[in-house]
Steps between C-alpha positions, in 0.01 A plus 500: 500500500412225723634663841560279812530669842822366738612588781854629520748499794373767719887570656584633223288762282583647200548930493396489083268180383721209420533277217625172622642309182523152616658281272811231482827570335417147335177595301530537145126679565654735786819584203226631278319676758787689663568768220121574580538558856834696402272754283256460802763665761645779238095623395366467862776636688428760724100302544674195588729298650660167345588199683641137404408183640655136440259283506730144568343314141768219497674412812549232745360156331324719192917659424590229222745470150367708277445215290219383708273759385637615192219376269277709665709778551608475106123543371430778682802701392326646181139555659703737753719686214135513316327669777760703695754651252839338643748221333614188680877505359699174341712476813264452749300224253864355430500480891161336537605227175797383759246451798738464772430880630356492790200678496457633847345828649656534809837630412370794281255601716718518746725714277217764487372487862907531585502809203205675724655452825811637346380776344171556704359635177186287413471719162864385367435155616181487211786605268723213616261217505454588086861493496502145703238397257677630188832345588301118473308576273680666232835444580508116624659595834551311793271623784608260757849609492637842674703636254252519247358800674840721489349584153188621550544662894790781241220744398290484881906587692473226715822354565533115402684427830210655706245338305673164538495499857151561531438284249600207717416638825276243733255852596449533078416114469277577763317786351494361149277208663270738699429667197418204348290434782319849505374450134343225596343635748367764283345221330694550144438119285734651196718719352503774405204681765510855536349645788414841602512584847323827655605514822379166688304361223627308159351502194572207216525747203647143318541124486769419215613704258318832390569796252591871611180645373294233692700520826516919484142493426457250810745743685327807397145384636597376833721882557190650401296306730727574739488848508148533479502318867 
């Protein structure tokens, strides 16, 4: 399984073990891994807890036109439809073709990190991230603009108004880059990682995308490890 050993933030344990999904709302890779994690939280619940992490892929100097890094981005659309099971939909390629969007992770990060302070339900914010994800990726929406998130914050009952202020608050900008800060500090070089955390201790279960059956079977040996301690 090729296990590495971290070390967590001690201030704040875990009650259940804790699988820390750190990805970008940018990543075509994280888009194909989310519906894993989803099946992850509904077939572990009760043995675990599910968290999301932004991980800050493109921002600052690295947040550029879309065109920029299209090319790339454009050959790798089929390898992750191959391997994960999703569809990258005609408005979000018509979006790349006019390469003016700027492709930038900071505002819909901080759309989810302002979703969890909101609803201080970790669990639902996994469900909105997808829904972040889906909305680009799919659908061709606009991430860096507010409204695009009236949408998709209907089926969670957030209010749009509530959201909106948070959204642009200086304390969520703030947040948003310390949580970019703490996955580097966790010492995460891609996404998607998913770590599982037992108390003070991490454990890399995977670097880039990986199948349910691989990741439950990954899941499944460190729980039973776990409660042989």
């Amino acid at each position: 399984m090729g296990k590495i050993l971290l070390l967590m933030d001690p201030n704040s344990p875990a009650a259940l073990p804790e699988l820390l999904y750190i990805h970008d709302p940018l990543c075509g890779w994280c888009y194909g891994m989310s519906p894993v994690i989803n099946r992850v939280q509904v077939e572990f619940a009760g043995r675990l807890d599910v968290s999301v992490l932004c991980g800050g892929m493109a921002v600052g100097a690295r947040a550029t036109p879309i065109a920029e890094g299209w090319g790339y981005i454009k050959n790798a659309l089929g390898d992750v439809e191959r391997a994960a099971g999703v569809q990258f939909g005609a408005a979000f390629k018509a979006l790349a073709e006019v390469g003016t969007y700027l492709y930038d992770s900071e505002p819909p990060s901080r759309a989810i990190v302002a979703f969890r302070q909101l609803t201080q339900d970790p669990a639902r914010a996994v469900a909105f991230a997808h829904a972040v994800q889906t909305a680009l990726f799919r659908d061709g929406l606009d991430l860096n603009d507010a409204p695009t998130y009236a949408t998709l914050l209907a089926p969670f009952g957030v209010e749009f108004a509530e959201f909106q202020r948070q959204w642009a608050a200086p304390e969520t900008a703030r947040a948003t880059q310390q949580e970019f800060a703490a996955v580097v500090r966790i010492g995460v070089q891609g996404f998607p990682t998913a770590v599982l955390r037992i108390g003070e201790q991490g454990y890399v279960l995977a670097r880039g995308y990986q199948p349910y059956e691989q990741l439950r079977a990954g899941l499944e040996q460190l729980l039973r490890e776990e409660a042989g301690r």
